[in-house]
C-alpha positions in Angstrom: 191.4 23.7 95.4 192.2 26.7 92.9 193.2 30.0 93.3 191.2 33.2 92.8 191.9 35.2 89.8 195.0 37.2 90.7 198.3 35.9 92.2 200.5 38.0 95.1 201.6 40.5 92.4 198.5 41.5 91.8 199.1 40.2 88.1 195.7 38.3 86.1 197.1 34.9 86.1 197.4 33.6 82.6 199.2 30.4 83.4 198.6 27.9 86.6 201.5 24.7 87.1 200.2 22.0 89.0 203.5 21.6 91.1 204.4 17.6 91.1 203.8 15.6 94.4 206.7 16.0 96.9 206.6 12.4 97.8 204.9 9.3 96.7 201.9 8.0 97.6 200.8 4.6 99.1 198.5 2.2 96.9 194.8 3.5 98.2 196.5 6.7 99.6 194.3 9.7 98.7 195.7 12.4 97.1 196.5 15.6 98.7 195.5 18.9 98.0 197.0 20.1 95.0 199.9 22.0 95.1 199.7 25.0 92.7 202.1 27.6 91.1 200.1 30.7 89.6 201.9 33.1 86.8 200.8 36.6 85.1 202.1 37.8 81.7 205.6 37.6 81.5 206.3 35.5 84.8 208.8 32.8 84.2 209.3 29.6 86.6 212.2 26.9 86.1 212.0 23.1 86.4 214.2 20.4 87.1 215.7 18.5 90.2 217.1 21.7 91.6 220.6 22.1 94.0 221.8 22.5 97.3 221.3 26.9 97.3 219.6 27.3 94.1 216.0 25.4 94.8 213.6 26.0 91.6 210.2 26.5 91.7 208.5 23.4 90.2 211.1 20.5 91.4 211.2 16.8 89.7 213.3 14.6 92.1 213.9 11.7 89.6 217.7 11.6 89.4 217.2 11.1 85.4 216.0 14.8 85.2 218.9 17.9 84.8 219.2 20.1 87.9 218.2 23.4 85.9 216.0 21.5 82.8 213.8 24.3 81.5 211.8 27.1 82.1 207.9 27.8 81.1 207.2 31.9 80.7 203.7 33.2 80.5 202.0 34.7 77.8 198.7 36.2 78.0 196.2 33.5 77.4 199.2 30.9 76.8 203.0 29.4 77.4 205.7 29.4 76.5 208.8 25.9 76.9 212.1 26.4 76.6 214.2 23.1 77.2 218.0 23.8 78.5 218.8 19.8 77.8 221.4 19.6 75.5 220.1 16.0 74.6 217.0 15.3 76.0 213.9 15.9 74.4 210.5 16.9 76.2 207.0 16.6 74.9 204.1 18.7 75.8 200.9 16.2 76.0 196.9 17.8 75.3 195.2 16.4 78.5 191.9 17.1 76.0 193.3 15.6 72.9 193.5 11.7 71.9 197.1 11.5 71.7 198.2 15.2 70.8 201.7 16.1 71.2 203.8 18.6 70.9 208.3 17.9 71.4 210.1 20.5 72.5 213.8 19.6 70.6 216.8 19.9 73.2 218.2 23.5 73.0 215.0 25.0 72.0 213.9 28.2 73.8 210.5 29.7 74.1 208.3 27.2 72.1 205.0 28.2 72.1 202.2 25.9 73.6 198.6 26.3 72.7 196.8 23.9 74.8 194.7 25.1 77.5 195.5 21.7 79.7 198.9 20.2 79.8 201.4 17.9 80.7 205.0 18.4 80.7 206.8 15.0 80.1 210.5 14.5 80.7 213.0 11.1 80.3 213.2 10.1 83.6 215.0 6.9 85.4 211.8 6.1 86.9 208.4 5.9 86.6 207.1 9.5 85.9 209.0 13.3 85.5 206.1 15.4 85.2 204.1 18.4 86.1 200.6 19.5 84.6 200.3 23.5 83.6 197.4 25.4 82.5 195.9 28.5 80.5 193.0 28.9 81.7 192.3 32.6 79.5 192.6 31.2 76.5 190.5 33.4 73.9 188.0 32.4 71.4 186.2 33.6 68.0 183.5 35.7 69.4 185.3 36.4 73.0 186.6 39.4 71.6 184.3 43.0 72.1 183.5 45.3 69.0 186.5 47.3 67.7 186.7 50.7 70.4 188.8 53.6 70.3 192.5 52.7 69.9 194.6 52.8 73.0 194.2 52.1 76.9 194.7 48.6 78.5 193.4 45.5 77.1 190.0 44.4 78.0 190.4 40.6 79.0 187.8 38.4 78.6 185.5 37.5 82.0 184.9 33.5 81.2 186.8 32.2 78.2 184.8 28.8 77.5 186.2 26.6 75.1 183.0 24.5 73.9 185.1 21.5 72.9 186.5 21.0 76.1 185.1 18.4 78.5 184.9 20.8 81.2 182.5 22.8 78.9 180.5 19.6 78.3 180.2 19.1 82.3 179.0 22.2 82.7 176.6 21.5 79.9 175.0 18.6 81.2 174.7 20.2 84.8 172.4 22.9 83.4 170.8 20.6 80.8 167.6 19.9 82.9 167.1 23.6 83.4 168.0 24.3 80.1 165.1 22.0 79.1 162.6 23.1 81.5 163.6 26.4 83.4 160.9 25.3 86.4 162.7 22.9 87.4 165.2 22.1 90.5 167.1 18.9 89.7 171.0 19.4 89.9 172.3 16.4 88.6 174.7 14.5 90.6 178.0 13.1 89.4 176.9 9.3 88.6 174.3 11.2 86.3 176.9 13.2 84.5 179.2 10.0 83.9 175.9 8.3 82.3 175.0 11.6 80.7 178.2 11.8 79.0 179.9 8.5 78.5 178.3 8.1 75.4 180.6 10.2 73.8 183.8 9.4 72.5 185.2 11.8 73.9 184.1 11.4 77.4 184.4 7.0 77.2 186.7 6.5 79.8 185.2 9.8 81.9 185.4 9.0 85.8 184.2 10.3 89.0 187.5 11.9 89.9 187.7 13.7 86.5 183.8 14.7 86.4 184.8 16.6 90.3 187.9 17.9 89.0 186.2 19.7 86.3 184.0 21.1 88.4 186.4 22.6 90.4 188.1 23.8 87.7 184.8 25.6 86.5 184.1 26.9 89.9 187.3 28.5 90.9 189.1 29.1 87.7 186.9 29.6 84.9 183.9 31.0 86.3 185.7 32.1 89.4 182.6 31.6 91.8 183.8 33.3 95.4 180.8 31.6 97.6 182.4 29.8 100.4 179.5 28.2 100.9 179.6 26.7 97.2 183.5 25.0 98.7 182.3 21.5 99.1 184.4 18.1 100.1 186.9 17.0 98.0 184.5 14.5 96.5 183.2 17.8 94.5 179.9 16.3 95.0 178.6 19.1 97.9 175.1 20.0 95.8 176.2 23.9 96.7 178.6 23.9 94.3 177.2 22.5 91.4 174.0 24.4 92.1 175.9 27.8 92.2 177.9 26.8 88.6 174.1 26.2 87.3 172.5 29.0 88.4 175.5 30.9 87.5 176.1 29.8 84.2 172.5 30.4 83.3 172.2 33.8 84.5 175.4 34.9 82.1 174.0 32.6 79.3 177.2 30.8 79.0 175.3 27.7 78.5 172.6 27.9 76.0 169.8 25.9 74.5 171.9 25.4 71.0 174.8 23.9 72.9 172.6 20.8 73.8 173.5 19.4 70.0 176.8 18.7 72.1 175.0 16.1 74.2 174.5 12.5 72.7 170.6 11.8 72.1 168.3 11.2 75.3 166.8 7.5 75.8 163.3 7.3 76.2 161.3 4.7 77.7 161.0 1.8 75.1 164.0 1.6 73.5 164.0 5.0 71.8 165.7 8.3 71.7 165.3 11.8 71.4 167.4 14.7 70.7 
């Protein structure tokens, strides 16, 4: 569903866009695979309805939206919007936050985005103008290695986790019964996580589709797992994969025993709870 870790260039991708369906669906018409755009450091891709010899790369068909409307640019754990509208306004949703928002003002070039998950929004005649993007390196207190000698390239960080995320509290409740008792061999299932993690307000209106597309996300961008034979159905819900991401994240410690304060209290036969 994701792409590996480097796009044709050769380039770390900083920055993926989720390119918007080419046509629309039919009610109870699954969706496809999705379409994706990958960008390193510097790459720049335009948006808008395009024109007869001078396509762009992530097209919105609604005839609402400006044939050339904007551009994003890659940074190197985020993203930069500029808007070419001379009226129109765009705003910038967090696919993670309740309600967060950032507008990009009409004119403005280069705004800098920090969310790690994204939706572009644009006035639009119809129903939707849109097109998700995200920076999956995003960096973190504590991501960063001890001051070295000055100079040579970079070092980039192997698995930027944001524990906030819902993706990181997936991958949290995955590992939670190995976490608890390293003997055992349960891998929780989806319907588990959704019960595991509804209690949360965060996670309240968590479904199946969201709980797979996380762990996808985990799998192929985050964590980057190669194992072909961790690729399950589109349903996500192959055991390989989620067994892989356990044993994985366990081996790297990138789930540990403190990070199960994130997890709302355990019920216990009787009526009670534990932590």
């Amino acid at each position: 569903m994701w792409p590996e870790g480097q796009n044709g260039d050769g380039v770390m991708d900083t920055v993926i866009v989720q390119l918007p369906d080419e046509r629309r669906r039919l009610d109870g018409e699954p969706a496809p695979r999705p379409r994706l755009l990958k960008l390193g450091p510097g790459q720049c891709a335009r948006f808008g309805r395009g024109a007869p010899g001078s396509p762009v790369p992530v097209r919105l068909r609604d005839p609402g939206v400006s044939r050339c409307a904007g551009q994003i640019t890659a940074a190197e754990d985020y993203w930069r919007l500029s808007n070419y509208s001379r009226t129109a306004t765009y705003v910038v949703e967090n696919l993670e936050g309740a309600g967060e928002h950032i507008k990009v003002a009409p004119g403005r070039l280069g705004a800098p985005v920090p969310f790690e998950f994204s939706r572009v929004l644009l006035p639009a005649r119809g129903a939707d103008a849109s097109f998700k993007v995200f920076a999956p390196q995003h960096a973190y207190q504590g991501d960063s290695p001890e001051a070295g000698p000055a100079g040579g390239e970079r070092t980039t960080t192997p698995f930027a986790l944001d524990p906030t995320a819902k993706y990181f509290l997936v991958l949290l409740a995955l590992c939670e019964p190995r976490l608890r008792n390293a003997s055992t061999g349960a891998v929780p299932g989806v319907g588990d996580l959704l019960e595991r993690l509804r209690p949360l307000d965060a996670c309240r209106d968590l479904t199946r589709s969201a709980v797979n597309y996380h762990i996808d996300y985990l799998a192929s961008v985050k964590l980057r797992l190669l194992d072909e034979a961790a690729d399950g159905g589109r349903d996500g819900l192959s055991g390989g994969k989620r067994e892989e991401l356990i044993a994985f994240a366990l081996r790297f410690d990138l789930v540990r025993e403190e990070h199960l304060a994130l997890l709302p209290p355990r019920a216990r036969q009787g009526g009670r709870t534990e932590d």
